[in-house]
matplotlib code that plots the C-alpha trace (Angstrom):
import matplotlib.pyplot as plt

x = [0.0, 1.1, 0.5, -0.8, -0.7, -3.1, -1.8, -3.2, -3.2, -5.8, -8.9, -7.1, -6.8, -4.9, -1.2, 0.8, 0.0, 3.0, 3.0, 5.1, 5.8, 6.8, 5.2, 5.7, 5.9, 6.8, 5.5, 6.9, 8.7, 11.9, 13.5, 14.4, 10.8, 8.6, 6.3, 7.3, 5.1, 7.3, 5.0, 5.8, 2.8, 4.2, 6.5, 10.0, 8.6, 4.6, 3.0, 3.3, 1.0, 2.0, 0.5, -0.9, -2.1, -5.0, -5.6, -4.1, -3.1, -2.3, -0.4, 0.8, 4.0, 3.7, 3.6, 3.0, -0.1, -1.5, -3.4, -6.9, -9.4, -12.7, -12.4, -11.2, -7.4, -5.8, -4.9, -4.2, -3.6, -6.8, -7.2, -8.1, -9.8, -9.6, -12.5, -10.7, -9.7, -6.5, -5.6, -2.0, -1.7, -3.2, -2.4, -5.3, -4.0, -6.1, -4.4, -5.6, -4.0, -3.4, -2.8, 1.0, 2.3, 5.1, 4.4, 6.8, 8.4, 10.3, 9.1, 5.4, 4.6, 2.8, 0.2, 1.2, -1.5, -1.3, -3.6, -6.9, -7.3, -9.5, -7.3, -7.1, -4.3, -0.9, -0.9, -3.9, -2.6, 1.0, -1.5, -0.2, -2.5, -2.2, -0.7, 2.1, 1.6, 1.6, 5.2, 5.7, 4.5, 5.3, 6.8, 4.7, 3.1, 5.4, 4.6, 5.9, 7.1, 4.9, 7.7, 7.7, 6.1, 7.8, 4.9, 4.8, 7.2, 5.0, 4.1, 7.2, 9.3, 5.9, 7.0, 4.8, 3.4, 5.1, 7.8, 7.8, 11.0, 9.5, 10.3, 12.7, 10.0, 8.1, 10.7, 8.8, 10.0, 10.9, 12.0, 14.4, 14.4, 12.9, 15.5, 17.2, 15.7, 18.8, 18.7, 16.6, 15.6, 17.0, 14.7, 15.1, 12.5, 9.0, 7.5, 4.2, 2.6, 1.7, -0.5, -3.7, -5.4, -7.7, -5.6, -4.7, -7.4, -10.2, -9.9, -9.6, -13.0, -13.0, -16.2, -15.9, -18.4, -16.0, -14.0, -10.9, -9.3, -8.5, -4.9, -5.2, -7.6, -5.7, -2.7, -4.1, -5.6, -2.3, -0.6, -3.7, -2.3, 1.4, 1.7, 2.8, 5.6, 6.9, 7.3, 9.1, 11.2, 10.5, 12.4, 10.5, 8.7, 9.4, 8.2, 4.9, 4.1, 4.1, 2.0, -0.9, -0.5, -0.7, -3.7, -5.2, -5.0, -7.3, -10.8, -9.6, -9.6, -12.7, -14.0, -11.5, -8.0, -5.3, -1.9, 0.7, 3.3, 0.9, 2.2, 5.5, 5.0, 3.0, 5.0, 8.2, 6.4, 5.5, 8.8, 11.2, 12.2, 12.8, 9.9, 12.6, 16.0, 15.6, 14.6, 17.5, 20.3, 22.4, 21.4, 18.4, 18.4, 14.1, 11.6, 8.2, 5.7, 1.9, 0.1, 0.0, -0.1, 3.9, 6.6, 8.7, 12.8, 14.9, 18.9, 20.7, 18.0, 17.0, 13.5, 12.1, 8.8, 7.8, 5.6, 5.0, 7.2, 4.2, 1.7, -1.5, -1.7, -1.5, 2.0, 2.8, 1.5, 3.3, 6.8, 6.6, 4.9, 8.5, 10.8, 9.0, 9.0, 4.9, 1.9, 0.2, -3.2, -6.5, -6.2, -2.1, -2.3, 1.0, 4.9, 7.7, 11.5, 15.0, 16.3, 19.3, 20.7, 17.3, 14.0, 11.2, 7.5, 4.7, 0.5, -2.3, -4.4, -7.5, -6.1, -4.7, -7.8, -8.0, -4.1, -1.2, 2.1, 5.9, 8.6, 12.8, 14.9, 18.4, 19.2, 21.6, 24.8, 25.9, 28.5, 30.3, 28.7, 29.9, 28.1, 29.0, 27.5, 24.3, 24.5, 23.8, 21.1, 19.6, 19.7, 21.1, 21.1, 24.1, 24.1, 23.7, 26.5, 28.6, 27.3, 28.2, 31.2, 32.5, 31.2, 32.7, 36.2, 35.8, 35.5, 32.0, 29.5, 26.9, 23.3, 21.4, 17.7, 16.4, 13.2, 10.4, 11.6, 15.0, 18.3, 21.9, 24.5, 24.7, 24.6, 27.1, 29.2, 29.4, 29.9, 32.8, 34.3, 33.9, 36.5, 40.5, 42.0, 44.6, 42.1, 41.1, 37.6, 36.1, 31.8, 30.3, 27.0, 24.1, 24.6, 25.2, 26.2, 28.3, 31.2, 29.5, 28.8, 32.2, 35.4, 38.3, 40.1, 37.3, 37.2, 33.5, 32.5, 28.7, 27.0, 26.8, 24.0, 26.6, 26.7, 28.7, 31.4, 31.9, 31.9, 34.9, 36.8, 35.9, 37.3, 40.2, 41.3, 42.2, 40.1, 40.1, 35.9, 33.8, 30.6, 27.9, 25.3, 21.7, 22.1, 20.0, 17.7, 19.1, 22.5, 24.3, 27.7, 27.5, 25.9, 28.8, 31.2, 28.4, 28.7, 32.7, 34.2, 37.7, 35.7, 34.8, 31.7, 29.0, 26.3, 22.8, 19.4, 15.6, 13.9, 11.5, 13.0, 15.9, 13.5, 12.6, 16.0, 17.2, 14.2, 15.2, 19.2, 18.0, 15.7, 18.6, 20.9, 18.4, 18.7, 22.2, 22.5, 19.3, 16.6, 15.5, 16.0, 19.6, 20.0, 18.9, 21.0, 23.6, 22.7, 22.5, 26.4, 27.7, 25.9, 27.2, 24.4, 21.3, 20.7, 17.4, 16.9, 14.1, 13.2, 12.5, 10.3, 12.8, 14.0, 17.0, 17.6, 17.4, 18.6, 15.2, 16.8, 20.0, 19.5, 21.6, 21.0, 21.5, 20.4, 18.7, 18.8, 15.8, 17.9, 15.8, 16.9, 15.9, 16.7, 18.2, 17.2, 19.9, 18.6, 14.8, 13.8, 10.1, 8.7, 6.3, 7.6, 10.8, 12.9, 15.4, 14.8, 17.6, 16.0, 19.5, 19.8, 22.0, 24.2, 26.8, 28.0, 27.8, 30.0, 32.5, 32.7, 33.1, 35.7, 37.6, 37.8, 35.9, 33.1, 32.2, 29.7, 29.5, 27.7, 25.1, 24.5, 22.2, 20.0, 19.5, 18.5, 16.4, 14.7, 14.6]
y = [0.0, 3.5, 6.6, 9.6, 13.1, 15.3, 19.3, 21.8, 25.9, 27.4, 28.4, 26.0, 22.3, 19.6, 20.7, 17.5, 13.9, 12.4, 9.1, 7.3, 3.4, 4.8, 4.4, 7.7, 11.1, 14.4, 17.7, 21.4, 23.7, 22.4, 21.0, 17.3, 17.0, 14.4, 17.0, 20.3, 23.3, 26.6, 29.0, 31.1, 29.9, 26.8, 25.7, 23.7, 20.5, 21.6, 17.5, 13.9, 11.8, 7.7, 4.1, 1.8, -1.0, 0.4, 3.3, 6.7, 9.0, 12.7, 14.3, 18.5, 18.6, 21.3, 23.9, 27.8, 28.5, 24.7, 21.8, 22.3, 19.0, 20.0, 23.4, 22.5, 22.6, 20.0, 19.0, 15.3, 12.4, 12.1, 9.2, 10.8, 9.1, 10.0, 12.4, 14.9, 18.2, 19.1, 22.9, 23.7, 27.3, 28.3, 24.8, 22.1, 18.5, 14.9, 11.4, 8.2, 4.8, 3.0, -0.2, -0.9, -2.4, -4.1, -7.2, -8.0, -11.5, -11.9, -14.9, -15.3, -14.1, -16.7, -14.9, -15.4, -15.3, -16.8, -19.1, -18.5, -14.5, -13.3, -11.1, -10.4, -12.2, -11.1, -10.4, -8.3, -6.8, -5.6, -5.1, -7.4, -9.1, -12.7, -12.2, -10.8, -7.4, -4.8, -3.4, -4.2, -2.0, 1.6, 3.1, 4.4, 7.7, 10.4, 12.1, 15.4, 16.1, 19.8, 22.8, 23.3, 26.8, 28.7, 29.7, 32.8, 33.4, 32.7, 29.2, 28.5, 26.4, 24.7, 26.0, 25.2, 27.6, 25.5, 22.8, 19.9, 17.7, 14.1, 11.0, 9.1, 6.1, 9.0, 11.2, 14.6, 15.5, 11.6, 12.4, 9.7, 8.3, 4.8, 1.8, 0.8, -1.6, -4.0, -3.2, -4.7, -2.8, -3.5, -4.0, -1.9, -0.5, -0.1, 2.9, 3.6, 5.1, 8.4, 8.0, 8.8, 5.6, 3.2, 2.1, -1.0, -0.8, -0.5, -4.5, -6.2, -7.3, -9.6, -10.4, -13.6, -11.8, -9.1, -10.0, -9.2, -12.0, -12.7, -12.8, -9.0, -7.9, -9.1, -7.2, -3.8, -3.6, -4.3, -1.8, 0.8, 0.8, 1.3, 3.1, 6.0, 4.7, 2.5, 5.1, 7.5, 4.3, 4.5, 2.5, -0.6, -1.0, -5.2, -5.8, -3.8, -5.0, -8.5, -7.6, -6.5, -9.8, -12.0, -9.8, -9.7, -13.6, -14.1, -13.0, -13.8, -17.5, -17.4, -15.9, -18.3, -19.9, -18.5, -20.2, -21.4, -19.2, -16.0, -14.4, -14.1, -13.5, -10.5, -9.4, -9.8, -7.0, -5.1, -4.4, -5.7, -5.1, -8.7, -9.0, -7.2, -9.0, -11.1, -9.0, -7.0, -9.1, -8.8, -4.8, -4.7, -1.7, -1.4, -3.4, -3.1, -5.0, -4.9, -5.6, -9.8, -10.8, -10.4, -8.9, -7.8, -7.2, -5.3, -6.8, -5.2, -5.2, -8.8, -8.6, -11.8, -12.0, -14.3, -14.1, -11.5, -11.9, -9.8, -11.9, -9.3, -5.4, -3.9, -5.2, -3.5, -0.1, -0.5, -1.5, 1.7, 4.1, 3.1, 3.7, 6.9, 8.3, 8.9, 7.0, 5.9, 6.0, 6.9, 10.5, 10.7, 7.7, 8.5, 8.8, 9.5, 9.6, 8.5, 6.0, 4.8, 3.8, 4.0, 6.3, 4.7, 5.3, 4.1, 4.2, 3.1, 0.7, 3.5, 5.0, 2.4, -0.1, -1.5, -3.0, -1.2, -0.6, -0.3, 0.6, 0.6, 2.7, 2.9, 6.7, 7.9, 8.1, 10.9, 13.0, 15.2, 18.4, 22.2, 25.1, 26.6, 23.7, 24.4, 27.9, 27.8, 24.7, 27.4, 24.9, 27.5, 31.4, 33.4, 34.8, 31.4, 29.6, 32.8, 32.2, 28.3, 28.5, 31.0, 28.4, 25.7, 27.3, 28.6, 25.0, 25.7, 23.1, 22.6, 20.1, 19.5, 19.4, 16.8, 17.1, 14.4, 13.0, 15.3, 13.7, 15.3, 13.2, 16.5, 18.9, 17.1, 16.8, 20.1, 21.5, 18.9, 20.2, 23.5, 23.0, 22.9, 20.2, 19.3, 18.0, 14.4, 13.8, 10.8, 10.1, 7.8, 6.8, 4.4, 1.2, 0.1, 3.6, 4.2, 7.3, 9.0, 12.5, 12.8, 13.9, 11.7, 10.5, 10.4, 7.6, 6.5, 3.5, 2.6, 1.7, -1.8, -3.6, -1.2, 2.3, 3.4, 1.4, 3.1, 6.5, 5.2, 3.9, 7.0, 9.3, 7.4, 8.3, 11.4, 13.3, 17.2, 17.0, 14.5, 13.6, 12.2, 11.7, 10.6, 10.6, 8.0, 8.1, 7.6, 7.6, 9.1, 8.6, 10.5, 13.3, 13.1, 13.7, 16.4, 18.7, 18.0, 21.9, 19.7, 18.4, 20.1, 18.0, 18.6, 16.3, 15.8, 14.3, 13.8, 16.7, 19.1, 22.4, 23.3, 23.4, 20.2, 19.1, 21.2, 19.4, 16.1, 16.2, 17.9, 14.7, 12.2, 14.3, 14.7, 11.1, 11.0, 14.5, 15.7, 17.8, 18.5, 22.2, 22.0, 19.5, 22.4, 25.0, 22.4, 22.0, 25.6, 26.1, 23.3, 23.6, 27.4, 26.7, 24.5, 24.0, 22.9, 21.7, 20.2, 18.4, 19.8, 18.4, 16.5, 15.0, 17.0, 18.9, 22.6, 24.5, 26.6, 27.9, 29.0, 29.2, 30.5, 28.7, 31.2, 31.6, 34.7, 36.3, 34.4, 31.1, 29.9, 28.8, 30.7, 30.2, 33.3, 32.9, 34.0, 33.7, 32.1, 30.2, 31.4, 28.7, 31.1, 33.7, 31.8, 34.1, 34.2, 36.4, 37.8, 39.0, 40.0, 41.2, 41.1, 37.4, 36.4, 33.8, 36.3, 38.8, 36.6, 35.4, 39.1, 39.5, 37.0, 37.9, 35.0, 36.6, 40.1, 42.2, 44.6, 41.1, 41.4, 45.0, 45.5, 42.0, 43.4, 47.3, 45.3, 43.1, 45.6]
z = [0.0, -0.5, 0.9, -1.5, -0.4, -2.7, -2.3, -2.9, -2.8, -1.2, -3.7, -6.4, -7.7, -7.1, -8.3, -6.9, -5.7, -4.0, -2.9, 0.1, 1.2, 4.2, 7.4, 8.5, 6.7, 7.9, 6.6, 6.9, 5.5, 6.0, 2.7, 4.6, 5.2, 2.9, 1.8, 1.8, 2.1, 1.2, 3.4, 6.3, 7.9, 8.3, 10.8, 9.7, 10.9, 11.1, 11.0, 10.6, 9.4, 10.4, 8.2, 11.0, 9.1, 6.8, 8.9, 8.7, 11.7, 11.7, 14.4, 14.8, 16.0, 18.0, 15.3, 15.5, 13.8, 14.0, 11.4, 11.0, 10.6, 9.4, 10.8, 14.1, 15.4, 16.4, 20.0, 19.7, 17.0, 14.7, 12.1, 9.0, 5.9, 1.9, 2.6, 5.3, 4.2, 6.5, 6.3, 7.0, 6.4, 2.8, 2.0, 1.6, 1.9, 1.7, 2.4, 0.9, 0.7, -2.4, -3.8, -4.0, -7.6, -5.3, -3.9, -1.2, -1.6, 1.8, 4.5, 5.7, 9.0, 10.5, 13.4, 16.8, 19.4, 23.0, 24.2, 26.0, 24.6, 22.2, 20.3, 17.0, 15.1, 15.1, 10.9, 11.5, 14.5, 12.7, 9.5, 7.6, 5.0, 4.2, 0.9, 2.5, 0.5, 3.3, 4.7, 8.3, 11.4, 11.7, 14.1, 16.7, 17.5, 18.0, 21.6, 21.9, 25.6, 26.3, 27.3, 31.2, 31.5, 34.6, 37.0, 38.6, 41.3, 44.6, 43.4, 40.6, 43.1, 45.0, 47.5, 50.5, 53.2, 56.5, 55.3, 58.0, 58.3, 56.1, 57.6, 55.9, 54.9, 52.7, 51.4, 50.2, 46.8, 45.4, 41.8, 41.1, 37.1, 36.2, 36.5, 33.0, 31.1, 32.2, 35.8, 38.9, 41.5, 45.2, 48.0, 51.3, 53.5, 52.8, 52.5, 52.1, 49.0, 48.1, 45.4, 44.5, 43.5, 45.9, 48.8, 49.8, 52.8, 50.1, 49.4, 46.1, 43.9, 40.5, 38.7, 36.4, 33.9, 32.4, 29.4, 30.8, 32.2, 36.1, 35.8, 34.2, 36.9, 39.7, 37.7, 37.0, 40.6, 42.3, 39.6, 40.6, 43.8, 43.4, 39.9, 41.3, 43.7, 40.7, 38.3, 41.6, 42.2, 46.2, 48.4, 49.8, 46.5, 46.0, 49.3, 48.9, 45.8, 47.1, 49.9, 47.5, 45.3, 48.3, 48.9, 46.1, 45.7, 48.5, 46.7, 43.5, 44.7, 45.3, 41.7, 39.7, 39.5, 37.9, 36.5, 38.3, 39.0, 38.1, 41.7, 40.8, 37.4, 38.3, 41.5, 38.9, 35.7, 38.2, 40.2, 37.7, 33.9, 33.3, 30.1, 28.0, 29.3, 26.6, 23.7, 24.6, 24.0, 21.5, 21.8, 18.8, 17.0, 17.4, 19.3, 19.1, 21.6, 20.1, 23.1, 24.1, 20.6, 19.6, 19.5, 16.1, 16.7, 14.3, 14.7, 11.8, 9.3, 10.1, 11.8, 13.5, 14.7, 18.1, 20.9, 23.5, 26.6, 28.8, 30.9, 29.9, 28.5, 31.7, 32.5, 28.9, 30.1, 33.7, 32.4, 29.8, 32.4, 34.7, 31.7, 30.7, 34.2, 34.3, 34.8, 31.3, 31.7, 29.6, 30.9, 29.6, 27.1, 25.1, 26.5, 25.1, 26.5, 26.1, 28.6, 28.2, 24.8, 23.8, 22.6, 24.5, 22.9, 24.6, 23.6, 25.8, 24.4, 24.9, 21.8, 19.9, 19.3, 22.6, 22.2, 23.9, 22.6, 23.5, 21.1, 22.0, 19.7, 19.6, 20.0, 18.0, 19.0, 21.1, 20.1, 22.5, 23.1, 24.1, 25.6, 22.2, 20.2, 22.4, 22.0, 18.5, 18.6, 20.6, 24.0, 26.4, 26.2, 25.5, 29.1, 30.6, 29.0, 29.4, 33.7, 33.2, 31.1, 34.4, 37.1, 35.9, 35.3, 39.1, 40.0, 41.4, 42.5, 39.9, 40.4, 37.1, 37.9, 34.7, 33.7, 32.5, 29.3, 29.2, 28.9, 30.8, 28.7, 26.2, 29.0, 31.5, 28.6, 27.5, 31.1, 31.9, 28.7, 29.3, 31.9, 31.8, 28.9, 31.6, 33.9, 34.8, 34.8, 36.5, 35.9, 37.8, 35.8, 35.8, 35.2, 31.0, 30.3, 28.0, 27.8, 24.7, 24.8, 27.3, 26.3, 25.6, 29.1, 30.7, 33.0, 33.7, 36.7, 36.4, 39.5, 40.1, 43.0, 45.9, 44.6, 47.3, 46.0, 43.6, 44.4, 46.6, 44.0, 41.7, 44.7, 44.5, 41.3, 42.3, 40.0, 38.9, 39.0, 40.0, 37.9, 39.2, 36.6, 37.8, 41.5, 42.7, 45.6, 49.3, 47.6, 51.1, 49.6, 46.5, 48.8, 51.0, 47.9, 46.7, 50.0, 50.4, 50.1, 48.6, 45.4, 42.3, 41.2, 38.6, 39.8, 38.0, 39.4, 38.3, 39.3, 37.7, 39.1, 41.4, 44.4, 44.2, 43.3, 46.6, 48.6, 47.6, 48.3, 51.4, 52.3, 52.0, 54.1, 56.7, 57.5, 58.3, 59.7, 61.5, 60.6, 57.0, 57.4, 58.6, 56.1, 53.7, 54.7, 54.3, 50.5, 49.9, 51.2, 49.4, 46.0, 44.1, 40.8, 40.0, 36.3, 35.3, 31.5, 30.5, 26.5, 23.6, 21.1, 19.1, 21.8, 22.6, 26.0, 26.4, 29.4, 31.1, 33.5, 36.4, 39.9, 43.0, 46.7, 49.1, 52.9, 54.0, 57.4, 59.0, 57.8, 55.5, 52.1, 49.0, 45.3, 43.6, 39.6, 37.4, 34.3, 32.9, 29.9, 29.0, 26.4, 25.6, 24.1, 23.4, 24.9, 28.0, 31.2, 33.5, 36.7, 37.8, 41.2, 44.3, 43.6, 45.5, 42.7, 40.0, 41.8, 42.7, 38.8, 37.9, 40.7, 39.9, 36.0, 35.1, 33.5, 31.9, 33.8, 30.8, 29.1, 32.3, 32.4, 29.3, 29.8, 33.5, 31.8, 29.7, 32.2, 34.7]

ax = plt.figure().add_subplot(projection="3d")
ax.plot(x, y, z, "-o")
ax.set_aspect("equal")
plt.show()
């Protein structure tokens, strides 16, 4: 099948009919996009539209003046048919699919369907036809990860009225990434949840009468309950995952039997990301799950086709909400993120006819960045890489705050490299990263099942500056190295704004050294900058904004913003005022205040 594009000027005919075999086409103005509209109402990458099978799907990407379906703007995917008119601009475009000349002669693809469901087969599922005529699946639905709009300043940090010391089961601000793909959560401590759904005090209830099965009930209600401490990563998780499952066992005894070893099973996709162990050796260069029905691998150009290594659809959904960092529900149905060496994609099944899907990239690889290299992508502001460039040449103590979906590689890199070439640099990383995107000499140690460890053996090295890239929760060693005064480190942890970065280093500290606000204050002296960068749309990361801690004369601990990305307008703010790290950059010649002084006349 092919994919024809009908274009069209607005108030004229038809003037060109290109037609695709590939499963997804871009559209903008752009000269590398498949269709190309030369207007300045369009954007450089304005839409896609994506082949699933026999039906069509149209998605904006974000752009400035929007895609129009039957007079109404886009906000979402919509399937479109032959008969849509789709206004981009004064353009009028129509999509149809028609029959390919090319009959594909490679190996039949024989449906794979486990036993007991109901589910379609696994050619129609793919959409393929039994004459083999139809290309394999596409790739799935591009998610684009919304720009993180600063708040105003009384509620831009969350900030609450009265902050009370957290116990160290229920840390405050838990922001910690999703495990690898490769890795397996350790047990430790239960803590108990913080999310929203039903408790575990509501009790469990199965009904033998809906068409789901028992084995996915029993799944998705244990999942209901601990979604949102999965996704955080919280400490204790194992152990209070098996607690529901034995819990939920009881009743649904009663209403039916399940299979042997479905405990397990389910305490294992909940807590662990052994489904995709398998699938990931040999290091594939795509995967694609389609719901229970199979699973298609792309090694090299050779793709194989087999069962699906998921026990039901919810364990799908749970296993991409923890690599995506967010809950995947029917409210947020689509994720997108990169993890790892890969670009993980995932779609509820709400929106994808009832069957959920997971798709594994490999991300290209990463080249080693520079301030200057994101200076002219347009990542960072002049004024911020001119503060950062300074920082890191003063040897000052910098925390990344990483936002949903956002990925530090580029921005460690360029920060470490921003430094002296005579330096050794020494990253300690999670574990099966790689050293791309870090200059030559570094040495990089991954954290193996004691983390600890190997900040020790990383300390002694010796090094110039000490990287310590996704700090992960409770991580006491790597906090000790953090609030030293003898180390230069640039450290980097998931958190969606320096507050709650500050809140969360804070909350580890606390349990080692007292109360959470001395713990604070603690932070504040030992950290000089917080960086938060957050994703663009394309994937890549983009510096929003630079923060100073700093502790004012009541004691508390504010956060002194340097400089502001504003997704809005697409412009950076400097609400320059009184900084102590800014003047001690200008007084030690490190940076120019002449480069401050007409930002701050503008801002002012």
């Amino acid at each position: 099948m092919l994919l024809r594009v009908s274009i069209a000027k607005a108030g004229e005919d038809v003037t060109r009919c290109p037609e695709f075999s590939k499963h997804e086409i871009t559209i903008g103005r752009r000269p590398t996009n498949d269709v190309i509209l030369p207007d300045d109402g369009v954007s450089g990458l304005h839409a896609k539209v994506l082949v699933t099978g026999k039906t069509l799907t149209l998605v904006d990407q974000g752009s400035t003046n929007g895609t129009f379906l039957d007079g109404e703007r886009l906000d979402g995917p919509r399937a479109v048919g032959p008969r849509d008119e789709i206004l981009i601009s004064d353009y009028r475009l129509s999509f149809s699919l028609v029959d390919s000349p090319v009959v594909s002669d490679g190996s039949v693809r024989t449906p794979v369907a486990p036993a007991g469901t109901e589910e379609m087969p696994l050619a129609h599922a793919f959409g393929w036809s039994d004459d083999d005529a139809l290309p394999p699946p596409p790739p799935l639905l591009d998610d684009p990860v919304p720009e993180p709009t600063p708040p105003s300043r009384a509620d831009r940090y969350d900030i609450p009225e009265t902050v009370a010391p957290p116990s160290r089961s229920r840390p405050r601000e838990p922001e910690s990434p999703p495990r690898s793909p490769r890795s397996t959560p350790r047990e430790s401590a239960p803590a108990p949840s913080a999310s929203a759904s039903p408790s575990a005090s509501e009790g469990f209830e199965f009904d033998r009468g809906l068409p789901e099965s028992l084995h996915e009930q029993v799944f998705a209600a244990v999942w209901a309950r601990v979604a949102e401490d999965a996704v955080s990563a919280r400490p204790g998780l194992v152990r209070r995952v098996t607690s529901l499952v034995d819990e939920a066992m009881v009743p649904a005894s009663r209403v039916g039997s399940l299979a042997s070893g479905a405990r397990d099973q389910i305490i294992r996709e909940i807590s662990t990301s052994d489904a995709l162990d398998g699938l990931l050796k040999g290091e594939p260069d795509e995967i694609l799950v389609l719901g229970t029905q199979g699973v298609r691998v792309n090694r090299g150009g050779h793709i194989s086709v087999g069962p699906s290594p998921f026990s039901c659809s919810t364990a799908i959904v749970a296993l991409g909400s923890r690599l995506c960092g967010r809950v995947i529900d029917r409210e947020h149905p689509m994720a997108r993120r990169l993890h790892g060496g890969y670009r993980v994609e995932v779609i509820h099944g709400s929106c994808a006819g009832g069957v959920p899907t997971l798709s594994l990239r490999r991300a290209p690889s990463a080249s080693v960045s520079s301030l200057e290299e994101l200076e002219s992508a347009g990542a960072v502001a002049p004024i911020q890489a001119q503060i950062l460039r300074a920082a890191v040449r003063a040897g000052m103590t910098i925390v990344i705050c990483v936002g949903p979906g956002a990925s530090v590689r580029p921005v460690m890199g360029a920060l470490l490299g921003a430094a002296g070439s005579n330096e050794l640099h020494v990253v300690v990383a999670a574990p099966g990263a790689d050293a791309r995107g870090l200059r030559a000499g570094t040495v990089l140690l991954n954290r193996e099942s004691v983390a600890s460890e190997v900040v020790e053996a990383a300390l002694r090295l010796g090094p110039s500056r000490l990287g310590l890239e996704d700090v992960p929760w409770g991580d006491s060693r790597a906090l000790d190295a953090l609030t030293s005064p003898s180390l230069r480190v640039i450290a980097s942890i998931r958190a969606r704004n320096p507050w709650v970065g500050l809140q969360r280093l804070a909350t580890t500290l606390a349990g080692d050294r007292g109360s959470h606000a001395s713990a604070r204050s603690i932070v504040a002296a030992s950290v000089d900058v917080f960086v938060t960068i957050g994703a663009t749309r394309d994937g890549g990361p983009r510096i929003l904004g630079v923060a100073e801690p700093r502790t004012n004369a009541a004691g508390d601990v504010e956060l002194s913003e340097l400089a502001i990305f504003d997704p809005q307008s697409q412009t950076w703010t400097t609400p320059l005022g009184s900084s102590a790290c800014l003047d001690d950059l200008v007084h030690r010649g490190l940076l120019d205040p002449r480069a401050l002084q007409p930002i701050s006349e503008a801002t002012g």
